[in-house]
C-alpha positions in Angstrom: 0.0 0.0 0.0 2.8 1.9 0.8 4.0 2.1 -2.8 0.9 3.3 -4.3 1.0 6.4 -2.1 4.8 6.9 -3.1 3.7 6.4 -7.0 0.6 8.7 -6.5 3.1 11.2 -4.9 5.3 11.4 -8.2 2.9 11.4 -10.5 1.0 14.1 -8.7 3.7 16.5 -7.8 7.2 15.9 -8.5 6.2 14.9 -12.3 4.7 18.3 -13.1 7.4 20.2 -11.2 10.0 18.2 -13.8 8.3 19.0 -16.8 8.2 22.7 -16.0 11.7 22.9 -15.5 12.0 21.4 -18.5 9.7 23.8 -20.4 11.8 26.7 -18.8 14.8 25.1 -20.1 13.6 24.8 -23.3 12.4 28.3 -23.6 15.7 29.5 -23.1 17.6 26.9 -25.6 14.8 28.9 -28.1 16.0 32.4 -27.1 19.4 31.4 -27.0 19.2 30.2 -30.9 17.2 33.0 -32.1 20.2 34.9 -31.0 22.6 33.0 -32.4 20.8 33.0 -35.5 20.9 37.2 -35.4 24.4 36.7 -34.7 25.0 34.7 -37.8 23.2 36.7 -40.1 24.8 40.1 -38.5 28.5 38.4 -39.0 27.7 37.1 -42.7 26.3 40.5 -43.7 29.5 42.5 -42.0 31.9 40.4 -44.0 30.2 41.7 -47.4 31.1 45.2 -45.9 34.9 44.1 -45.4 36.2 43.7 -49.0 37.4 47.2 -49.1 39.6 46.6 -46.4 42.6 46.2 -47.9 42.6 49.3 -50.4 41.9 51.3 -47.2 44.7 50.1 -45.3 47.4 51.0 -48.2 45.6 54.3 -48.2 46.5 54.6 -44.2 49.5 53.0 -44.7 50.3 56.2 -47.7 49.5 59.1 -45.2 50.9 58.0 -42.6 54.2 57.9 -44.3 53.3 61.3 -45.6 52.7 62.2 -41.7 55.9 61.1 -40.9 58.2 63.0 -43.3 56.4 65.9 -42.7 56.6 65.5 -38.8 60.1 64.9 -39.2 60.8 68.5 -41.6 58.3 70.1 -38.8 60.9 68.8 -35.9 64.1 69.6 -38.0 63.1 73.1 -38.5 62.0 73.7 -34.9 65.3 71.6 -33.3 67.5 75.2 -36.2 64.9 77.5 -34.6 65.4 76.2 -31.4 69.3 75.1 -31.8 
């Protein structure tokens, strides 16, 4: 007799308790997908915007040499003013 108030017990309370963790589990798993799934599609979309890249780094690369000889005249002709 004992047992049928122990199975009773489980299937009354502990059973629905179990599957609504598991629901809440669940639930999250989804919003953690969708996310990943915006992720995805916000990563494959910014590596369309990165072909120019490349061109745009010489560019910087270019002017910053230009930056630097002209620094370097700037400093020579302050280190005579200053000398």
């Amino acid at each position: 007799m004992l047992w049928w108030i122990g199975n009773a017990l489980l299937l009354v309370a502990v059973v629905p308790i179990l599957v609504a963790l598991l629901n809440r589990v669940l639930a999250a798993l989804e919003r953690i997908r969708g996310a990943a799934d915006d992720i995805l599609a916000g990563g494959g979309a910014l590596a369309g915007e990165l072909d120019g890249v490349p061109e745009q780094l010489a560019v910087t690369d270019r002017t910053v040499r230009e930056v630097a000889v002209g620094a370097a005249r700037y400093g020579g002709s302050v280190a005579k003013l200053l000398g």
